[in-house]
ZAMARGU-4260 file (C-alpha; in steps of 0.2 Angstrom, whole numbers, plus 5000, padded with zeros to 4 digits):
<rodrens>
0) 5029/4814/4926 | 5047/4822/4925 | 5053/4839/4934 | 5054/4846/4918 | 5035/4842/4914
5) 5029/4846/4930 | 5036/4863/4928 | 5028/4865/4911 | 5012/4860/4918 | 5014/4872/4931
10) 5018/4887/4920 | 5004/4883/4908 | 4993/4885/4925 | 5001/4901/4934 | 4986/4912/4930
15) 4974/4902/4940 | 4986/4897/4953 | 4991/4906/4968 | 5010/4914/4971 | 5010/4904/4984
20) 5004/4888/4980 | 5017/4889/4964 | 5030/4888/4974 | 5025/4879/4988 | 5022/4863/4973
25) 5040/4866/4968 | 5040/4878/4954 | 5058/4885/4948 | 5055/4898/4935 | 5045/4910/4937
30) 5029/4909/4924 | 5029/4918/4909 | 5013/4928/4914 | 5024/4937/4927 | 5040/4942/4917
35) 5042/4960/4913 | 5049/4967/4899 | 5069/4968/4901 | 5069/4988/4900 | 5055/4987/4915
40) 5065/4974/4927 | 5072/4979/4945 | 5088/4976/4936 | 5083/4990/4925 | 5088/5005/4937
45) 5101/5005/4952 | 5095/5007/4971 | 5103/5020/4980 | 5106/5019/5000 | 5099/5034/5007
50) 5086/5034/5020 | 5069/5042/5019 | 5066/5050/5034 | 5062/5043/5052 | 5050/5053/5064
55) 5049/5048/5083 | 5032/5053/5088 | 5035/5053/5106 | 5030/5069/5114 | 5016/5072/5098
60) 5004/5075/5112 | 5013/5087/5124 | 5029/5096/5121 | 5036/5089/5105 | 5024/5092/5095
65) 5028/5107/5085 | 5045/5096/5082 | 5035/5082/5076 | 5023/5092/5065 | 5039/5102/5057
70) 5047/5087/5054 | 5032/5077/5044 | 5029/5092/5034 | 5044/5093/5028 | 5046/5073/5027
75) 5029/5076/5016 | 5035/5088/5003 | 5051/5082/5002 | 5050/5062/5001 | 5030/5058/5002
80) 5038/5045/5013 | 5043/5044/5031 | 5043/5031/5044 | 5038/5034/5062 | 5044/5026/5080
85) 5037/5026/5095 | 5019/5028/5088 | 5008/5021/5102 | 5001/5005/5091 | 5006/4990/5106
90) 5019/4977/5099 | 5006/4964/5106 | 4994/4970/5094 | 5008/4971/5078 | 5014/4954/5084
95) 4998/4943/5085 | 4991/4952/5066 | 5008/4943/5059 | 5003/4928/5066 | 4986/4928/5060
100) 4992/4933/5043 | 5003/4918/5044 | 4989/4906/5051 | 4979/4912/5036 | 4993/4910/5023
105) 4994/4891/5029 | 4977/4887/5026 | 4973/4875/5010 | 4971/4883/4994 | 4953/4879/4995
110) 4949/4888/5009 | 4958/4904/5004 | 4950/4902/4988 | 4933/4906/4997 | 4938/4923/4999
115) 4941/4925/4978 | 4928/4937/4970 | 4929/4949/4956 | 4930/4967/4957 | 4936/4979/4972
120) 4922/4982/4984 | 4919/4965/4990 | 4920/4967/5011 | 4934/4953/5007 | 4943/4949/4993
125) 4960/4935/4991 | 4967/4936/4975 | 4985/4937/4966 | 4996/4950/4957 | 4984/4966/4956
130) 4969/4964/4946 | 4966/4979/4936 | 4961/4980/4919 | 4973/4978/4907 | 4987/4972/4917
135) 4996/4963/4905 | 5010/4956/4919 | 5006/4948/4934 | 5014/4953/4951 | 5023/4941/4962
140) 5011/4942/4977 | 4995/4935/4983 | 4984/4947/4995 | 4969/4947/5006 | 4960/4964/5008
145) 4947/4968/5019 | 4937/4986/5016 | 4934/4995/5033 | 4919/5009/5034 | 4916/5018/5050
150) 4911/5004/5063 | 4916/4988/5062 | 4899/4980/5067 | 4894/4960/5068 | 4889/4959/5051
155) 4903/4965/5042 | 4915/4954/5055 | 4903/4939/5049 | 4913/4941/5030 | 4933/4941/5038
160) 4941/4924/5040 | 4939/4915/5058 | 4958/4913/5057 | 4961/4932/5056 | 4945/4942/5062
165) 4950/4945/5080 | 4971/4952/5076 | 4964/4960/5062 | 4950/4970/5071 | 4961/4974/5086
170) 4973/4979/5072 | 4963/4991/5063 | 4955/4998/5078 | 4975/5003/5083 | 4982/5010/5066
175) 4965/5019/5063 | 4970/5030/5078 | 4989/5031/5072 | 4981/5037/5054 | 4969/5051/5064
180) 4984/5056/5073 | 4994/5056/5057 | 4981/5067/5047 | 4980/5079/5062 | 4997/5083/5063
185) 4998/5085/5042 | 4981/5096/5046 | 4993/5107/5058 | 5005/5107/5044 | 4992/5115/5031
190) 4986/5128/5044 | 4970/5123/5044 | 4965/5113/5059 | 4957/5094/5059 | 4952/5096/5038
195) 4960/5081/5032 | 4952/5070/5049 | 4935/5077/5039 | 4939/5069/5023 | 4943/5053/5029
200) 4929/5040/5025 | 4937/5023/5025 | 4951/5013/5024 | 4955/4998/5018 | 4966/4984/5026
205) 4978/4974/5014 | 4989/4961/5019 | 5002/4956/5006 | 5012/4940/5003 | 5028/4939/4991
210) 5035/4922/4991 | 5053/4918/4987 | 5055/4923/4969 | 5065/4910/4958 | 5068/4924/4946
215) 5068/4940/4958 | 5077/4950/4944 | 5062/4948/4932 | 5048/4950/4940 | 5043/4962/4953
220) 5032/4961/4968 | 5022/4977/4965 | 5026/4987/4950 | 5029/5006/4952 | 5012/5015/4956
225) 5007/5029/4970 | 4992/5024/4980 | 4976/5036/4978 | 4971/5040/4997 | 4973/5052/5008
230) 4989/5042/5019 | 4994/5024/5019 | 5001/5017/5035 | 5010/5002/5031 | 5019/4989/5043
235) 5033/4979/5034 | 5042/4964/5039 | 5061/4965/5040 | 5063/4957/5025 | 5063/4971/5012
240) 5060/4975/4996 | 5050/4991/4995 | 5058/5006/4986 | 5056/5023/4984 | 5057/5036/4969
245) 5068/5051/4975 | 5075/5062/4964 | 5075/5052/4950 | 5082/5037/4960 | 5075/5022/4968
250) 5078/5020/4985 | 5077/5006/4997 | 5066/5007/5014 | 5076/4998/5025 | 5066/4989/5037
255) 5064/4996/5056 | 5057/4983/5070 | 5038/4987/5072 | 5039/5006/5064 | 5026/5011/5052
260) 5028/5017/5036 | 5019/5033/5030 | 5015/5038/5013 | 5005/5052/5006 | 4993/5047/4992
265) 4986/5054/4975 | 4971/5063/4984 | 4981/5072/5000 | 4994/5079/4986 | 4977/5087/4979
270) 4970/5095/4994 | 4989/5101/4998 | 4987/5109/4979 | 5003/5099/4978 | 5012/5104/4992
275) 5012/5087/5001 | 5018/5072/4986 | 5012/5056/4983 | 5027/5045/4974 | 5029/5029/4966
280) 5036/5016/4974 | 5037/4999/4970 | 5043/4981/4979 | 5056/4967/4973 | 5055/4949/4979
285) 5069/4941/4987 | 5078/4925/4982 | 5079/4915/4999 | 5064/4924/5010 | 5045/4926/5009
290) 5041/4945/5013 | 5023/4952/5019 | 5018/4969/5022 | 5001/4975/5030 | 4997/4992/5023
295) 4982/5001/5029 | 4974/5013/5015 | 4966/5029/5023 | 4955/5035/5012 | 4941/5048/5008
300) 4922/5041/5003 | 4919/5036/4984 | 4906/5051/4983 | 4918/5065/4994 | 4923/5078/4981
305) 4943/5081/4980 | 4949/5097/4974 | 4964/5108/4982 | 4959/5116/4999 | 4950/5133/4994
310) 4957/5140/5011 | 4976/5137/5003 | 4971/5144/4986 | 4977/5162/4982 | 4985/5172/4968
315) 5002/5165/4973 | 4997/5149/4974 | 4983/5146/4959 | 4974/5129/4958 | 4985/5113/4950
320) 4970/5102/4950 | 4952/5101/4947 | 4938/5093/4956 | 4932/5075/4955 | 4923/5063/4964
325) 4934/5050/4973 | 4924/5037/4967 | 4927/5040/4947 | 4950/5043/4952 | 4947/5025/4962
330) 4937/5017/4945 | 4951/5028/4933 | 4964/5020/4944 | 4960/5001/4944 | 4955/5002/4925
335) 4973/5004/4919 | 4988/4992/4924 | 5000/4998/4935 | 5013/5010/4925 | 5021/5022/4939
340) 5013/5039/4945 | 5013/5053/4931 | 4999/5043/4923 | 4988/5044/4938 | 4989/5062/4941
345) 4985/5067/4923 | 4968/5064/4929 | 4966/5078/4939 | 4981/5091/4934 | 4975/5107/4926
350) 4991/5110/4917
</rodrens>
């Protein structure tokens, strides 16, 4: 078989194929199935160099913490992104979760493949692109995502990967404090002390793989979207690739050695009644490098009811949204393709 009709054959399978496993067999154009419209490309809009902002959370504890608190709030309302340093998760424990994302990446296809299922609330899932309904273009990345409730007991350790279980455990176990530690400080910022710790139900723990892209202008690694919990704490490699709307412009993230990256979700700007935004953000692939990111979702339970705060609801500041269950925003968000935030919101929004 010639290049040229191995690489039909390979574009003919893209859909059932992993990113991964495309590229890795010597694919060079990316597959029709994952090629946006050219008015919807990265090429589409420019990226600007500003910085979101960068919090230092030492001293959160004792005596800087009415610096830290100040600073996040405003981070929050101005950005819905920051990233913080100095956040107490050990470098042991960030070190040996890549590893075990890279030990798991390197296993056969078959193996991986175990992990494939349909729909979101499998305790483990292995998949490409993003799988909602009516996504009419894939996404350049493959992903394994693990959903966290409460107390990770044997049985639900029986589901993860043996190649992964251990990191991903000691992992969660360290971020979750980080996230706690997050909400109460954003808590602090409302004037309403540990509420948002109250609404926290689960989380959910996604690693995320985007191979080199043979076509990185055409294709993107995540299309804009918001997320729809309450924060998301998110460790990314320093490769790059993940940008931020601000202003009306895309910003680039620009990677920091074992920082975190906070953003506010869909349900944490309506208990803020607004105050606190959740943005779109989206990620490119690159040309020459693989990129992975490890998010952790922090999220309220599917039957929690979301409505704005009644304590921060007064004449001056009337209710923006109404009240659902989390459950039916999750269902509403993964039955539509990815298509930026405003979308979203119109769910809930009064106006």
């Amino acid at each position: 078989m010639s290049r040229m009709e191995f690489n039909v054959q390979l574009q003919s399978e893209a859909v059932s194929r992993s990113v991964k496993n495309l590229v890795d067999v010597g694919l060079q154009k990316v597959p029709e199935a994952y090629i946006r419209p050219e008015n919807e490309r990265p090429t589409a809009s420019p990226v600007y160099s500003e910085s979101i902002p960068v919090i230092d959370l030492h001293g959160f504890d004792d005596h800087n913490q009415s610096t830290v608190i100040n600073a996040m709030s405003k981070a929050c309302e101005e950005w819905g992104f920051f990233q913080v340093i100095n956040h107490g998760v050990p470098e042991g424990v960030i070190e040996r979760m890549v590893k075990a994302h890279h030990m798991f990446l390197e296993q056969p296809e078959e193996e991986k493949s175990k992990y494939k299922a349909e729909g979101h609330e499998k305790p483990v899932l292995y998949g490409t692109g993003f799988t909602a309904k009516g996504q009419k273009v894939l996404e350049w990345r493959d992903f394994l995502m693990f959903i966290v409730a409460g107390t990770i007991d044997a049985q639900t350790l029986q589901h993860w990967p043996p190649v992964i279980r251990d990191s991903a455990l000691e992992f969660v176990t360290e971020v979750r404090k980080l996230a706690i530690k997050l909400l109460s400080g954003l808590s602090e910022c409302l004037g309403i002390p540990d509420i948002l710790q109250s609404v926290m139900g689960y989380e959910r723990l996604l690693l995320n793989y985007h191979p080199p892209c043979p076509n990185p202008d055409m294709t993107f690694g995540l299309s804009g979207h918001s997320d729809v919990g309450l924060i998301t704490v998110l460790l990314q490699d320093d490769v790059g690739g993940l940008q931020v709307s601000h202003n009306g412009r895309w910003v680039a993230v620009q990677p920091i050695s074992n920082a975190f990256v906070i953003n506010v979700g869909d349900a944490l700007q309506v208990l803020s009644n607004g105050r606190f935004q959740s943005i779109e953000h989206r990620v490119v692939p690159n040309y020459n490098q693989a990129r992975i990111s490890i998010p952790l979702f922090c999220a309220p339970a599917n039957s929690t009811i979301i409505n704005p705060i009644p304590e921060l609801i007064n004449e001056h500041n009337p209710s923006k949204y109404r009240s659902f269950t989390f459950g039916d925003y999750v269902a509403y968000f993964h039955n539509r393709p990815h298509s930026g935030k405003a979308d979203n919101l119109a769910f809930a929004r009064l106006d």
